[in-house]
Every structure is written in structure tokens, then in C-alpha cells.
SEMI-498401 format. One record per atom (N, C-alpha, C, CB): residue in three letters; x, y negated, z negated. Coordinates in steps of 0.02 Angstrom, whole numbers, plus 50000, padded with zeros to 5 digits. Glycine has a CB too. Layout:
! residues N
ALAXYZ
...
END
This chain:
! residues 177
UNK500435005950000
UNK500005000050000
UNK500454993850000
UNK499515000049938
UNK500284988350058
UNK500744983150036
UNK500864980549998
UNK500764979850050
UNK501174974949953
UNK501244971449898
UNK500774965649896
UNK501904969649892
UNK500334963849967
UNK499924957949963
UNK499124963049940
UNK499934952550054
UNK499014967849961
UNK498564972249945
UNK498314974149873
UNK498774977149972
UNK499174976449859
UNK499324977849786
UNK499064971349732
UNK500204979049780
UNK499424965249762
UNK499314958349717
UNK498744958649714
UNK499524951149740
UNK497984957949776
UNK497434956849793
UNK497104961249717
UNK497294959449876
UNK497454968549740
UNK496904972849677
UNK497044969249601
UNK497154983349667
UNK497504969649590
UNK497644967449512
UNK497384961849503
UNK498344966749487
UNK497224953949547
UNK497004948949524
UNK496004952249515
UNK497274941949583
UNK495984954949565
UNK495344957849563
UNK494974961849494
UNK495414962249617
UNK495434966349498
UNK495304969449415
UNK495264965649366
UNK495804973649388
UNK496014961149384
UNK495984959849306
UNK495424953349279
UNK496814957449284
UNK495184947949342
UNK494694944949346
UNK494214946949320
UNK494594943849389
UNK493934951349374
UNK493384956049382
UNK493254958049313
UNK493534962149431
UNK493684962149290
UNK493704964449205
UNK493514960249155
UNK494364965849179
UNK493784954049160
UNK493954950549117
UNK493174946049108
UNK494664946949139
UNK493004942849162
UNK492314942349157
UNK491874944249151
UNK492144941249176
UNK491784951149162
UNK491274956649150
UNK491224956549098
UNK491344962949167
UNK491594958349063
UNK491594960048969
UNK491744953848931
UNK492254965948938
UNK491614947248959
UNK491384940348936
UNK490764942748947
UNK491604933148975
UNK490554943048995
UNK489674943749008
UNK489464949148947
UNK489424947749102
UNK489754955348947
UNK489334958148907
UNK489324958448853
UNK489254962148916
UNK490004952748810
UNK490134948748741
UNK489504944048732
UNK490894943848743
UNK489264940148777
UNK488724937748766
UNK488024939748747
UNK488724935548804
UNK487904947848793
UNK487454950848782
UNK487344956148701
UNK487484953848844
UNK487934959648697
UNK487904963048618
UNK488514960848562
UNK487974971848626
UNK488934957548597
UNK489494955748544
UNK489154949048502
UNK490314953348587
UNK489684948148439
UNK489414942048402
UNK488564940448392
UNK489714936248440
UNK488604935748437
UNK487724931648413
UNK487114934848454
UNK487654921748439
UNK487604939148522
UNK487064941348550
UNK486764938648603
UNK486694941648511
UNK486114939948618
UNK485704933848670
UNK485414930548621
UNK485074936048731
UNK485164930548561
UNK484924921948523
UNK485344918348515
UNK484644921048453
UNK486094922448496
UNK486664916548485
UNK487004912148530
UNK487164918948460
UNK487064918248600
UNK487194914448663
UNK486574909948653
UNK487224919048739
UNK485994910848707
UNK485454906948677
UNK485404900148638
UNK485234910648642
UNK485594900748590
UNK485634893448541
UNK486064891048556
UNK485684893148470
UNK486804894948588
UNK487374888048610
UNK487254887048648
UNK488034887348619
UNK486914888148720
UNK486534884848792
UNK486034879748772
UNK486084890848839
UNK485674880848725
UNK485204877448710
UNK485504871648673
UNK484724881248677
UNK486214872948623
UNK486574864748603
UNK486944862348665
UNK487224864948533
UNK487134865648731
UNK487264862448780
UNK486704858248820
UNK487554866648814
UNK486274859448789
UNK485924852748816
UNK485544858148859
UNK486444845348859
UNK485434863748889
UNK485084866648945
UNK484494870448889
UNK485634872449003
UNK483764868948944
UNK483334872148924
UNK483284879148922
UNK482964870248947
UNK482694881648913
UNK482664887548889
UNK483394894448895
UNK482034889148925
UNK483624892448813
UNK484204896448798
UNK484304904348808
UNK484294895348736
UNK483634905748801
UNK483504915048804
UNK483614915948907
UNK482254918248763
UNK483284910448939
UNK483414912549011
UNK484144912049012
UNK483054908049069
UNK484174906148990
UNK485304904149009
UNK485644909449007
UNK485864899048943
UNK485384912748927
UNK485854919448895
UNK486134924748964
UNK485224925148833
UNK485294926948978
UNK485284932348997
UNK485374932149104
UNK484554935248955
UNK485284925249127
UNK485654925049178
UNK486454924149157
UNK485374919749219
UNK486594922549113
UNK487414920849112
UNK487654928549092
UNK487704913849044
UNK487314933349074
UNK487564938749062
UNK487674943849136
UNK487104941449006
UNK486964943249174
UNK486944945349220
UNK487384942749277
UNK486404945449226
UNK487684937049283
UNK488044933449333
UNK488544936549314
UNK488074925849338
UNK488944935949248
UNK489554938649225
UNK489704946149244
UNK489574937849154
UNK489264948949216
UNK489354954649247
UNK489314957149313
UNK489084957449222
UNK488854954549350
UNK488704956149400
UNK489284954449452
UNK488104953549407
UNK489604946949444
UNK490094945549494
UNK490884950449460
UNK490164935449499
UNK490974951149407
UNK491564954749373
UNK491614962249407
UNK491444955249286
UNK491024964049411
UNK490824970449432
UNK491134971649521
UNK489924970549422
UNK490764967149557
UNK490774965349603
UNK491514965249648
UNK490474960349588
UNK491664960849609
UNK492644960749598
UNK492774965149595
UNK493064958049543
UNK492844969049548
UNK493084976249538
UNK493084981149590
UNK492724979249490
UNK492564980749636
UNK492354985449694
UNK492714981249751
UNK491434986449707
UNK492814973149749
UNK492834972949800
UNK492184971549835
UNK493124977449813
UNK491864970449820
UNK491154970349872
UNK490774963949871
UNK490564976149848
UNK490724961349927
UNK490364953849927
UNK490624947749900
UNK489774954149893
UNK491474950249907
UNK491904945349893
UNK491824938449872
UNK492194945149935
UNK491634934349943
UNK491654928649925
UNK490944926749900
UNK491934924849976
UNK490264931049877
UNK489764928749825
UNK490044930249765
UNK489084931949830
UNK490454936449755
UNK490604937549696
UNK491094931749655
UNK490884943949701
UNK491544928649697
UNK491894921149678
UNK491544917649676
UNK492334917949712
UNK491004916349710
UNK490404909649700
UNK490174908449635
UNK489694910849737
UNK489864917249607
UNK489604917949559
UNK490214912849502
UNK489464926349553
UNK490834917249493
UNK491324916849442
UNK491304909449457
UNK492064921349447
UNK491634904049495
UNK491544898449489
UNK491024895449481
UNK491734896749519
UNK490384897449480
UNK489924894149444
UNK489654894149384
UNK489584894449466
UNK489904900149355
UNK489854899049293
UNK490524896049262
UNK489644905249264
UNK491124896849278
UNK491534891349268
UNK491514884849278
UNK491904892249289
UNK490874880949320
UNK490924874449320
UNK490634872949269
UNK490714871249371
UNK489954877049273
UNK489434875949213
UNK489914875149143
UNK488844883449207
UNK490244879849123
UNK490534879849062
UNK490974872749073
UNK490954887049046
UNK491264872149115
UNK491654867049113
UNK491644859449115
UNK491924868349146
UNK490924858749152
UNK490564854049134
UNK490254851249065
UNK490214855249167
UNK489884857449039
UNK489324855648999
UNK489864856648935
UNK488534860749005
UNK490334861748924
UNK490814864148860
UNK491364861148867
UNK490984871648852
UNK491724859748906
UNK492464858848892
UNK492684852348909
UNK492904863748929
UNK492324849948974
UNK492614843048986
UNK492524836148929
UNK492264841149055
UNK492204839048897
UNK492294831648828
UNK492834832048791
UNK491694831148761
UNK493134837248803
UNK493844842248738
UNK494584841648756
UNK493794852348740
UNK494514837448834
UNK495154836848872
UNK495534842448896
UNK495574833648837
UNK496004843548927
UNK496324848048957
UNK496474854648939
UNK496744845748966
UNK496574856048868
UNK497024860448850
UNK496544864948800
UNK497704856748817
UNK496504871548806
UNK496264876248793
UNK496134877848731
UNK496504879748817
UNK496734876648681
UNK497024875348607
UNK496514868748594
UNK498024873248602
UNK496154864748631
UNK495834858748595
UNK494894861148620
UNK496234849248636
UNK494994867548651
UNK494224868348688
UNK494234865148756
UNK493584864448643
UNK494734863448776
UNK494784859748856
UNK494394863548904
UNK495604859548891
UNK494514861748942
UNK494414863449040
UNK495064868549044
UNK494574854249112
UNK495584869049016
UNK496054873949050
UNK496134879249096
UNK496214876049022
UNK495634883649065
UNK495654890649062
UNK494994891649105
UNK495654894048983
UNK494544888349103
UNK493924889849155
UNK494084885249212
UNK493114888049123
UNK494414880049216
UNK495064878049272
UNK495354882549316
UNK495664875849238
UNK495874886749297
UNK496074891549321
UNK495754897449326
UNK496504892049299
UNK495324899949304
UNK494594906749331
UNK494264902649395
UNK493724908449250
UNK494264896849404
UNK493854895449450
UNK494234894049505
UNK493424890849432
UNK494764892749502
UNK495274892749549
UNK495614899449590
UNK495744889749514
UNK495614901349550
UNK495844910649574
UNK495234915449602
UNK496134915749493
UNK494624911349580
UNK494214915949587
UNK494314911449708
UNK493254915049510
UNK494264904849714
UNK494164902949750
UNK494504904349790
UNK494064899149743
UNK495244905249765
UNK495844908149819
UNK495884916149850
UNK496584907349777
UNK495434916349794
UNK495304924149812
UNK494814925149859
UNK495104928349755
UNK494254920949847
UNK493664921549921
UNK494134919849974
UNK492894915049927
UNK494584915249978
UNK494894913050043
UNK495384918550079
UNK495314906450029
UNK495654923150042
UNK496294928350052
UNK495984934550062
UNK496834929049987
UNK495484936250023
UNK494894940550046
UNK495174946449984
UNK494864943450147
UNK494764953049992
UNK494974955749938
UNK495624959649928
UNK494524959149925
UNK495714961349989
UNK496374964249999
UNK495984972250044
UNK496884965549906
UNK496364978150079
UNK496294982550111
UNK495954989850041
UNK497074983050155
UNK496084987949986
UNK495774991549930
UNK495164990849899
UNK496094991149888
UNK494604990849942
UNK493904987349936
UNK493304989249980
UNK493994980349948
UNK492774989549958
UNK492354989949998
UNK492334987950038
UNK492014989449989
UNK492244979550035
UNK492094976250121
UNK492524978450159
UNK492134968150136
UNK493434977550152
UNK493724980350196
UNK493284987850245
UNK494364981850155
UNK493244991950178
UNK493135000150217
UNK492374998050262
UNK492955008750140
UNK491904994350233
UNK491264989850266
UNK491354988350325
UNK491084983350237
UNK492224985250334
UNK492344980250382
UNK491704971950384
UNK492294985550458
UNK491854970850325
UNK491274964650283
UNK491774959650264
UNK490784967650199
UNK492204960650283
UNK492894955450237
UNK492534948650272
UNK494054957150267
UNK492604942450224
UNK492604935550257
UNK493014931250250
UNK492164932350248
UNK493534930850260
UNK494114926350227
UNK494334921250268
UNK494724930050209
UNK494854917350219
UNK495044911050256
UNK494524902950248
UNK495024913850336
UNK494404898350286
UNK494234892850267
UNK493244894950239
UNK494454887050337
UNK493214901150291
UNK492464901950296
UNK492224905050237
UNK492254906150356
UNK492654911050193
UNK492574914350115
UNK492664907050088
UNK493234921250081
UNK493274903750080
UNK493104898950036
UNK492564896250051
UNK493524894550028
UNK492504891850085
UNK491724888750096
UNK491274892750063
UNK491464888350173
UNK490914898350079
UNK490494900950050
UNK490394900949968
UNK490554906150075
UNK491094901549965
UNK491044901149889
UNK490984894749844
UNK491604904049867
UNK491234890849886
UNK491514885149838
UNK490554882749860
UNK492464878749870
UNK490314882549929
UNK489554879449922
UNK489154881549880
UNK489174879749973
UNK489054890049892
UNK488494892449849
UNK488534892249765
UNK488394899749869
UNK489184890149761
UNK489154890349664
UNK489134881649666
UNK490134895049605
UNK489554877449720
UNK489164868649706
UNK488354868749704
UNK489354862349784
UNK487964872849748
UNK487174872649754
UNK486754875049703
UNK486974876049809
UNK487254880349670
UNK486874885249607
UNK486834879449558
UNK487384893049570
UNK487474876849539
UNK487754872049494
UNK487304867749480
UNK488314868749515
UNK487224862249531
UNK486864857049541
UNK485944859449537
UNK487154854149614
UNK485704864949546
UNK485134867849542
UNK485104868349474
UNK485044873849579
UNK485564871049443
UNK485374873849380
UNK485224866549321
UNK486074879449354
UNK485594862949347
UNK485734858249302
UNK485214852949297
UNK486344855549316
UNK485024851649387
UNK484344847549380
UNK483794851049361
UNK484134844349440
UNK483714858849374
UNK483154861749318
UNK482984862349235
UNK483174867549328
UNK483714862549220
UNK483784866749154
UNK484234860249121
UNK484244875849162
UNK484574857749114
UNK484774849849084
UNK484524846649059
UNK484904845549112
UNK484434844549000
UNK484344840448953
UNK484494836848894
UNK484134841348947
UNK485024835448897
UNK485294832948822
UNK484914830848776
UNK485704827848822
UNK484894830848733
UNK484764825348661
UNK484994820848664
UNK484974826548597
UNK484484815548675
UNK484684808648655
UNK485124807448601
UNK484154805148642
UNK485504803048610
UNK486034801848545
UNK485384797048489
UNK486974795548576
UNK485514800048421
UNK485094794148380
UNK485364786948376
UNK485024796148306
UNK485134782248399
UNK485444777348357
UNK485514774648310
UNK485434774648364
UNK486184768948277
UNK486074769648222
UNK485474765048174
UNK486654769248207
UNK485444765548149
UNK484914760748066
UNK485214753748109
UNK485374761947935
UNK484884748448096
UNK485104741748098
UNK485234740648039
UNK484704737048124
UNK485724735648018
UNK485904732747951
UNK485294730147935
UNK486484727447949
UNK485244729447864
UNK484864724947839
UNK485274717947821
UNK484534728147783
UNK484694713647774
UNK485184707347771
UNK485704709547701
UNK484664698747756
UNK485284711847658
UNK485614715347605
UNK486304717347618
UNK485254721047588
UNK486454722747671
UNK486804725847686
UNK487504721747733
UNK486384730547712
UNK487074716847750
UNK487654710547756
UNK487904705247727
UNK487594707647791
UNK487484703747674
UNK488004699047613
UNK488584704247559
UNK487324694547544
UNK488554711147573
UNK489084714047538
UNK489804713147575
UNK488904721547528
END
């Protein structure tokens, strides 16, 4: 197997892997789907029980996906869209760095996932054996649109912050001290 083949599988797996069993940390690890759930729901997006359980199913579903190789560049769409989402709604108030809750790290998943729609999966994969491969400017594209369109869908549906309270006005009291 070549060494670009070889590279292709391991970013694949280990992606693929790695998001999958994020997805299904959400579903039975820790809080669960109420706990996922309630942190979608402090991200400001409505109904937390749907968020949960599409963010479980996306995770897995595109990790999975990866893993086989199959439907490449949806399966990167998927992964970068839930990396924008997170990165939008979670990390970009936290600044860069991963150690502070940044953008870092869902930065780079969404980047690899994109270079990877563009390079395709490699000759160790379904689509290849399919002959389904789409790579180059046209996998990226696909990917990078359908997770900008998911993105932007989800957000004008399901978005809502909490108004910030404002504060008390002084009284006069409270200004002769």
C-alpha cells in the first residue's frame, strides 16, 4: 500500500474514531442526553433533547463513515459542522488555546476533516472499491458548503441566547456614598 494511502487510512481512523466516541460520550457517558441537552440549551440553542441527540447521531454517524471510507466528503461536512457549531457557540469567546476552552482543537478537526474531503479517502475505502471517490476542489466544496448550509440552518432555527440582564440603576442613595 502506498504511504499516501497508508497516511489517508490513519487520519481516517483516527478522526473517524475519535469523533465517534465523542458522539457516543454524549449519548451514555457523563450527563448523558439531559446533560448534553442542558449544555446546548446554555449555548443558547433551543430544544436541548433534539441538539443532544442530532449531535450524537452526526458524530457518530460521520466518525463511522470515516472509518469505512464511505461518502467521504459528506462525512467531512458532517465533522466540520459540528466543529463550527462548537466553535462558534463554545469556544470562540475563550480565545485560541485549548488549555483556556479556545477554538484550537475544533480548529484543527475541522481542518483535517476538509483536507481530507479534498485528497479523498485514500485506495483503502469504500468509495474507492465504489469507484465514488470525489476529490480535489469539488470534495472540498461539498464539504466545506453543506456543513456552511447545515451551520447557518441550524442556527437561524435553533439560536437563541439569553438576553444579558441589565444592571439595577443606581439610586440617589447609592450615589452620595
Amino acid at each position: 500500500m502506498p504511504e499516501t494511502d497508508t497516511a489517508l487510512l490513519l487520519i481516517r481512523l483516527v478522526v473517524g474514531i475519535t469523533i465517534a466516541v465523542h458522539g457516543v460520550n454524549h449519548w451514555i457517558g457523563g450527563g448523558k442526553i439531559p446533560g448534553t441537552a442542558s449544555w446546548f440549551s446554555g449555548l443558547g440553542l433551543r430544544h436541548g433533547v433534539i441538539q443532544a441527540w442530532a449531535s450524537v447521531i452526526t458524530e457518530v454517524g460521520a466518525g463511522v463513515l470515516l472509518v469505512l471510507g464511505l461518502l467521504t466528503p459528506f462525512a467531512c461536512a458532517a465533522l466540520i459542522s459540528v466543529m463550527l457549531v462548537a466553535g462558534l457557540l463554545a469556544h470562540r469567546s475563550n480565545g485560541f488555546f485549548v488549555f483556556k476552552d479556545g477554538f484550537e482543537y475544533v480548529l484543527v478537526l475541522a481542518v483535517v476533516a476538509l483536507a481530507l474531503a479534498m485528497l479523498g479517502p485514500g485506495r483503502v475505502s469504500i468509495d474507492h472499491a465504489a469507484g465514488i471517490e470525489i476529490t480535489g476542489w469539488a470534495g472540498g466544496a461539498i464539504a466545506l458548503i453543506v456543513a456552511v448550509v447545515a451551520v447557518a440552518g441550524l442556527i437561524a432555527t435553533f439560536y437563541r441566547p439569553a438576553k444579558p440582564v441589565p444592571a439595577a440603576p443606581e439610586t440617589a442613595a447609592e450615589n452620595q456614598s
